[in-house]
C-alpha positions as CSV (number, residue, x, y, z in Angstrom):
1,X,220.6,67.3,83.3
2,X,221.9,63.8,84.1
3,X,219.3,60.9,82.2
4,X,218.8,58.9,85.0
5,X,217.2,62.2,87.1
6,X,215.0,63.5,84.4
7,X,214.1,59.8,84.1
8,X,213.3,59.8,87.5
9,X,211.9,63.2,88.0
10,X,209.4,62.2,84.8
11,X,208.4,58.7,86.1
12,X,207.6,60.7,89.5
13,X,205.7,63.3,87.8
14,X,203.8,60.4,85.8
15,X,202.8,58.5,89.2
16,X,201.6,61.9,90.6
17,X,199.6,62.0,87.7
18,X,198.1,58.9,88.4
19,X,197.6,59.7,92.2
20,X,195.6,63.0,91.4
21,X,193.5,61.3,89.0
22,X,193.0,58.5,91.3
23,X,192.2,60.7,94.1
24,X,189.3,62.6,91.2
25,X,187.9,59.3,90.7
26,X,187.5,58.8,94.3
27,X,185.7,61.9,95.0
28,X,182.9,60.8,92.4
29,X,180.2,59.0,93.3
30,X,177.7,57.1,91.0
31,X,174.3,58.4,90.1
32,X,172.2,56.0,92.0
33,X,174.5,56.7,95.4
34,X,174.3,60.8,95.1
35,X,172.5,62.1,97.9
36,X,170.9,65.1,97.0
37,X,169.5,68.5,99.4
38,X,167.0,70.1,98.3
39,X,165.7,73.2,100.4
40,X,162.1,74.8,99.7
41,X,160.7,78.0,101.3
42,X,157.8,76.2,102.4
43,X,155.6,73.2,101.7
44,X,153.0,75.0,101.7
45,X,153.5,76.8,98.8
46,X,151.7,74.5,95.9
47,X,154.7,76.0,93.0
48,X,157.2,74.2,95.2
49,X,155.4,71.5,95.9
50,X,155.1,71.2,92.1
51,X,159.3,71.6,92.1
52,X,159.5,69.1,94.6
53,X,157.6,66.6,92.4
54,X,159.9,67.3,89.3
55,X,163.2,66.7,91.6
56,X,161.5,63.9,92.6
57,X,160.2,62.2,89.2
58,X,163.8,63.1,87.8
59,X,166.1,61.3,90.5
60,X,163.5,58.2,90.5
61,X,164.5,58.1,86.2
62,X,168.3,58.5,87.1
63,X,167.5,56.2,89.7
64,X,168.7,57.9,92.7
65,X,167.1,56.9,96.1
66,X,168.6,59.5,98.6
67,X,166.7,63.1,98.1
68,X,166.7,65.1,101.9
69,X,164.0,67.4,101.3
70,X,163.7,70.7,104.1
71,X,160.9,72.8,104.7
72,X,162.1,76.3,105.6
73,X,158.8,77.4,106.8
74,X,159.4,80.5,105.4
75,X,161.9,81.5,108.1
76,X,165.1,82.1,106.2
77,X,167.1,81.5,110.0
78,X,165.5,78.0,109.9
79,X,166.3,77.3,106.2
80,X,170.0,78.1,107.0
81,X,170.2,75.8,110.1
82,X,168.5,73.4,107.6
83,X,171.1,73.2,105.3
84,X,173.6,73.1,107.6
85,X,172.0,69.8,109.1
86,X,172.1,68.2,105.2
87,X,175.7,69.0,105.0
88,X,176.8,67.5,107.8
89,X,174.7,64.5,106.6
90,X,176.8,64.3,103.6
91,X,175.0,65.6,100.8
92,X,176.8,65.7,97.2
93,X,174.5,68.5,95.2
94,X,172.0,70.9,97.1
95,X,169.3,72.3,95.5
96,X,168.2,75.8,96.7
97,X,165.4,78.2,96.9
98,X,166.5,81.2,99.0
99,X,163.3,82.5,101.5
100,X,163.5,85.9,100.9
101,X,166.7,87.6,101.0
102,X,167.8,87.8,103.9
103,X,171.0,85.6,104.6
104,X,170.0,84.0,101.3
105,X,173.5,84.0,100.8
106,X,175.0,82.0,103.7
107,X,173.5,78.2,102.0
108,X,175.7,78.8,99.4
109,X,178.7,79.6,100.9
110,X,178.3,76.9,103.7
111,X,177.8,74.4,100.6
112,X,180.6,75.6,98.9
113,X,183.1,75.9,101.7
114,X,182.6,71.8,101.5
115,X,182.9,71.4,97.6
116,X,178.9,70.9,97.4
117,X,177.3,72.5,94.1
118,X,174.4,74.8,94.3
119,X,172.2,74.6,92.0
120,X,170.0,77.7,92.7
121,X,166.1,77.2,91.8
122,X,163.1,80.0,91.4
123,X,164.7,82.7,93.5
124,X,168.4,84.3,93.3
125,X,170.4,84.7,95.9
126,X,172.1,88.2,97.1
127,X,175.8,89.0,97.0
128,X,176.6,85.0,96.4
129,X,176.9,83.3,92.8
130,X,175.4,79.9,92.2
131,X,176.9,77.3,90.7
132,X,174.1,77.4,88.1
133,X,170.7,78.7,88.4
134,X,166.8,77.1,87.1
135,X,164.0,79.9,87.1
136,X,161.6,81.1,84.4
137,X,162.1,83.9,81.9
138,X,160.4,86.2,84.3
139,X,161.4,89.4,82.6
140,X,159.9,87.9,79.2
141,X,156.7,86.2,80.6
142,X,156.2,89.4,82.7
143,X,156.2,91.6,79.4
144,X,153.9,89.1,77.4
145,X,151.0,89.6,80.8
146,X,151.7,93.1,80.1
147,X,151.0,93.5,75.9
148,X,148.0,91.0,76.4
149,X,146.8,92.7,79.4
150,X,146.6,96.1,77.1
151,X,144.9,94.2,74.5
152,X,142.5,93.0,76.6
153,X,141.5,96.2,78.5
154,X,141.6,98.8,75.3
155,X,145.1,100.4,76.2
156,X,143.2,102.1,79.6
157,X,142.9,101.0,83.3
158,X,143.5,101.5,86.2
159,X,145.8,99.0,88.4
160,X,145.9,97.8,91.8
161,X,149.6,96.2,91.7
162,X,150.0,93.0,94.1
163,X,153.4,92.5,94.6
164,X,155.1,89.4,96.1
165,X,158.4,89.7,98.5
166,X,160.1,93.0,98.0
167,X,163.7,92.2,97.2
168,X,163.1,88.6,95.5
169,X,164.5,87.9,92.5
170,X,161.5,87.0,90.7
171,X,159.7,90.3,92.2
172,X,162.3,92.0,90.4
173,X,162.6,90.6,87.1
174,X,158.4,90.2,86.8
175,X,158.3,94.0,88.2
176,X,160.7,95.2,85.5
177,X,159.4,93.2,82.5
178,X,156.4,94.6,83.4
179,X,157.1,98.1,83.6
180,X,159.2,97.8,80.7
181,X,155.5,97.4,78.4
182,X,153.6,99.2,80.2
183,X,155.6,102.5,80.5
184,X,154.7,102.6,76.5
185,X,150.9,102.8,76.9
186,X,150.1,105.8,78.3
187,X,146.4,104.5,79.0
188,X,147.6,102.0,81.9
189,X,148.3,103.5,85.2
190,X,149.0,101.6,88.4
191,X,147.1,103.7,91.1
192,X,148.5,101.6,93.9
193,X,150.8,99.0,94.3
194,X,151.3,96.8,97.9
195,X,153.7,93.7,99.0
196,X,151.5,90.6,99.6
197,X,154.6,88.2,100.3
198,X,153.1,85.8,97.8
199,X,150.1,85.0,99.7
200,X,146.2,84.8,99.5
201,X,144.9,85.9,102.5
202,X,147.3,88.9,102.0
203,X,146.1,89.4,98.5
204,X,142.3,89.6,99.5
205,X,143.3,91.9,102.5
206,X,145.5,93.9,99.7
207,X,143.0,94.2,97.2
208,X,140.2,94.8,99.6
209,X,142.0,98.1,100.7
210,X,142.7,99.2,97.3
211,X,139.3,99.1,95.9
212,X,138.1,101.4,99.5
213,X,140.4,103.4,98.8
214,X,140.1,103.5,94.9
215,X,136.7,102.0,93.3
216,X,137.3,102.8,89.8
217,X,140.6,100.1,90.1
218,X,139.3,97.7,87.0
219,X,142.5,95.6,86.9
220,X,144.3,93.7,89.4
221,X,147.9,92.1,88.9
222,X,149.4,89.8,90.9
223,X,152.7,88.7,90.8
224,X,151.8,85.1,91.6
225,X,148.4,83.3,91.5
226,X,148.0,83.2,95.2
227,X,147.5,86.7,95.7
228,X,145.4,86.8,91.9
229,X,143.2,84.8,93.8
230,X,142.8,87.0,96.7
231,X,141.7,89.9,94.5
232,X,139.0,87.8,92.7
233,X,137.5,87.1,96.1
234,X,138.1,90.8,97.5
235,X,136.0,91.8,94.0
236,X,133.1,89.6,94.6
237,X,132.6,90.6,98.1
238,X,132.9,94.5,97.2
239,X,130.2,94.2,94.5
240,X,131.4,96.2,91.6
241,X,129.3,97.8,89.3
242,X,132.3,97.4,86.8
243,X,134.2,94.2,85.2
244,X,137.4,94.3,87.2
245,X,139.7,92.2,85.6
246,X,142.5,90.1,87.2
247,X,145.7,88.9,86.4
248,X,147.9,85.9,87.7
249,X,151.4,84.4,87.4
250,X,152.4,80.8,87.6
251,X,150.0,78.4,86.8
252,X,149.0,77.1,90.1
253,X,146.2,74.2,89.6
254,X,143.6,76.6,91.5
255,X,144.3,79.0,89.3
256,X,143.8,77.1,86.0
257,X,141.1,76.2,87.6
258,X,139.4,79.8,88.3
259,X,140.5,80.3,84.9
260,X,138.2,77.6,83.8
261,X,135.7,79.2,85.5
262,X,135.7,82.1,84.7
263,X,136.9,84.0,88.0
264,X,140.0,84.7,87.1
265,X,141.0,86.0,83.4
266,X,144.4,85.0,82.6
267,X,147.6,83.9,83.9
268,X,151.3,82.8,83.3
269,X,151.8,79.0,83.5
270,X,155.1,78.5,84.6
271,X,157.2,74.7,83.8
272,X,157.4,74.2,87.7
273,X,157.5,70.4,87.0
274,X,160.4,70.6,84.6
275,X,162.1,73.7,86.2
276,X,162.3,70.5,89.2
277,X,163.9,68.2,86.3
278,X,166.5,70.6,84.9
279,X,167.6,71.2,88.7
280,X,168.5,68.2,89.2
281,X,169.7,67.0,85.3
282,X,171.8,70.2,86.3
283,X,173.0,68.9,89.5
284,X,173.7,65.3,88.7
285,X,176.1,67.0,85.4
286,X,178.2,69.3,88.2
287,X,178.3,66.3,90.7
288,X,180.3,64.5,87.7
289,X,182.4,67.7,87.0
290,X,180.3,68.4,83.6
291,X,180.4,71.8,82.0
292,X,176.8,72.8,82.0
293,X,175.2,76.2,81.1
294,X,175.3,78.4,84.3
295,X,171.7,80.4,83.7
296,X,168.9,78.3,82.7
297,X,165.7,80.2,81.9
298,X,162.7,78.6,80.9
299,X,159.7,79.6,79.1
300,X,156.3,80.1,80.1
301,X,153.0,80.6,78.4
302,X,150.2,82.5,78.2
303,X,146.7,80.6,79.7
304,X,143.6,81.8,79.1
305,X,140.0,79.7,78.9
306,X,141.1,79.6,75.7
307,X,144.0,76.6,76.3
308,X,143.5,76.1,79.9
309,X,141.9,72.6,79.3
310,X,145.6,71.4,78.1
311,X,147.4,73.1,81.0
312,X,145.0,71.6,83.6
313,X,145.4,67.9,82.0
314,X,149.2,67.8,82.0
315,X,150.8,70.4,83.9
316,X,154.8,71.6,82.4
């Protein structure tokens, strides 16, 4: 090859270089000038609420002023349109919590069709891949409710099963770390087991039906705390002649507090707070083109009136 075209050919090969790495540099924005998405099933939900506050305590440290925060009001049609808005808004990370599964897939794709990392909190999507996902160690916190549920009944009962949103993520991974310990005891039985979509007033009405149909039921689960709580009211109206105990997941501050009390007899206390600060820790790292570890899985702990005390004085 003659010098003076390989000299050219590598001098245009170096400014190329340059030009790409200009045009990288270009794309990146800042910490304190991300704006950041974040999409919540609803606000009336006190977990994401909880979330929301992490996200929020988190980008005021990094020092980021722009977070858009949507409330999907459940409605996954709404969420979608939602996130669509944001985008076209020019958001740089969106941080998302799929309402149910259907379309939960769409946000991400949308996002990604426009270079936008998903950071996937709580609940997994269907058929999609994040580009990293937040959410508790369901299947491991699930299995702990399990062994000290046993301990705590003897090894026998009888269990009215209230689950959250058939198809969720986190119904699956709680119902199969449950089921996991408890097919070992032969002694625990779940008589009857009903979808409460994570609520209250569906967990009473749940739990309600259950014991008319089935008195001797001495154990209710639920899959959250909302739903826990129905069945603690759906017991003290029904007058049992019988301690019926019931079991929560998530930590909700009503529920610590019941705990406290003594109406409700255990739950899981999930890091809602921090599960909000490792979203967007995880966001801000993508947004920069960091590697970062794509499933995230946090712990969660055991609460009882034993520890509650510390639990309702600084919530994780």
């Amino acid at each position: 090859m003659n010098r003076c075209v390989f000299l050219a050919r590598y001098l245009w090969l170096a400014l190329l270089g340059c030009l790409l790495s200009a045009g990288v540099q270009a794309q990146s924005k800042a910490v304190d000038e991300i704006t950041v998405g974040m999409s919540i099933p609803s606000l009336q939900w006190v977990f994401y609420l909880m979330v929301r506050d992490g996200v929020m305590e988190q980008a005021k440290a990094l020092g980021i002023k722009k977070v858009l925060v949507s409330d999907a009001q459940a409605d996954p049609a709404r969420q979608v349109s939602q996130i669509q808005d944001m985008l076209s808004k020019g958001i740089d990370v969106l941080l998302y919590t799929a309402t149910g599964s259907a379309a939960s897939a769409v946000p991400v794709r949308l996002a990604r069709q426009q270079g936008v990392p998903v950071i996937c909190v709580d609940n997994f999507p269907k058929n999609v891949e994040c580009d990293a996902y937040i959410s508790t160690d369901n299947l491991a916190a699930a299995g702990e409710l399990a062994r000290q549920m046993i301990q705590l009944t003897g090894g026998k009962a009888q269990i009215g099963l209230l689950q959250g949103t058939l198809g969720d993520s986190t119904e699956i991974a709680r119902a199969k770390g449950l089921d996991a310990v408890l097919s070992q005891a032969a002694g625990m039985k779940i008589v009857d087991q009903k979808p409460t979509d994570w609520l209250q007033d569906n967990g009473f009405k749940v739990a309600q039906d259950m014991l008319q149909k089935n008195p001797n039921i001495n154990v209710f689960i639920g899959r959250s705390d909302a739903p826990a709580l129905g069945a603690v009211q759906a017991v003290k109206v029904a007058n049992i002649d019988h301690k019926v105990w019931v079991f929560g997941y998530d930590g909700l501050p009503s529920a610590l507090e019941a705990i406290r009390d003594g109406k409700l007899d255990m739950t899981i206390t999930q890091q809602a707070m921090e599960m909000g600060r490792t979203a967007l820790r995880t966001a801000v790292d993508l947004q920069e083109g960091k590697q970062v570890t794509k499933v995230q899985l946090l712990p969660a702990f055991v609460t009882t009136r034993d520890n509650v005390a510390a639990f309702l004085e600084k919530h994780p």
